[in-house]
N, C-alpha and C positions, 0 to 999 in steps of 0.2 A: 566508501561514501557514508555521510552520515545527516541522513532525512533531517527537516522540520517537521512533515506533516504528519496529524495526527492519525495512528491509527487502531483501527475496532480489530481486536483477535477473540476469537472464540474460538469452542469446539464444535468439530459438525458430527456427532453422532451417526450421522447416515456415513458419511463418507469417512470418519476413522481418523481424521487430522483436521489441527488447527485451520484456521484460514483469514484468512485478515485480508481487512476493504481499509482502500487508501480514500476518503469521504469527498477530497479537496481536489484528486485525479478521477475523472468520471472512468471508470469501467479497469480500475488498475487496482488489481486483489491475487496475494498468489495463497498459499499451502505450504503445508511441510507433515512430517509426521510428528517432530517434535516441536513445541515453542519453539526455540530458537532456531528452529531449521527455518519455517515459517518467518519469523523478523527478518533473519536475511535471506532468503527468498526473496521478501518485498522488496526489501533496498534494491537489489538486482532489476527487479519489474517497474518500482519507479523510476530509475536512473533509465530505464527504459524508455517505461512512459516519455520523459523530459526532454530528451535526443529526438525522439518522433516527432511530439509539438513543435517540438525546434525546427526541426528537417522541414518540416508541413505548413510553418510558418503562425503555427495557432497559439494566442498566448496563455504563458503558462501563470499558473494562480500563486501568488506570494502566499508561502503559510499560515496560515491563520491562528496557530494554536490552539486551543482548547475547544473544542467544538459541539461536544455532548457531554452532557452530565448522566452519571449512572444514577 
């Protein structure tokens, strides 16, 4: 699968691996210990996310693209 929405990857110092928040899915962020472990990790946890909202009836948000400027 392959996301629209934007997301934030950083490093977490405390915890030893990246971690990336999906901004546009309230509370849907995973990890990895490498970059790319972490990107798809997320895919896995939003295609997650998306099927829940579904199941739950809640709607889901159209991607927004660009959403913060560094």
């Amino acid at each position: 699968m392959e996301s629209r929405y934007e997301l934030i990857i950083y490093w977490s110092k405390d915890d030893q691996r990246f971690i990336v928040e999906v901004p546009e899915l309230p509370g849907c962020m995973a990890d990895g210990a490498s970059y790319q472990e972490a990107v798809n990790n997320t895919e896995t946890i939003i295609a997650e996310w998306l099927e829940t909202a579904q199941v739950l009836g809640r709607t889901i948000p159209e991607p927004a693209g660009r959403l913060m400027y560094a």
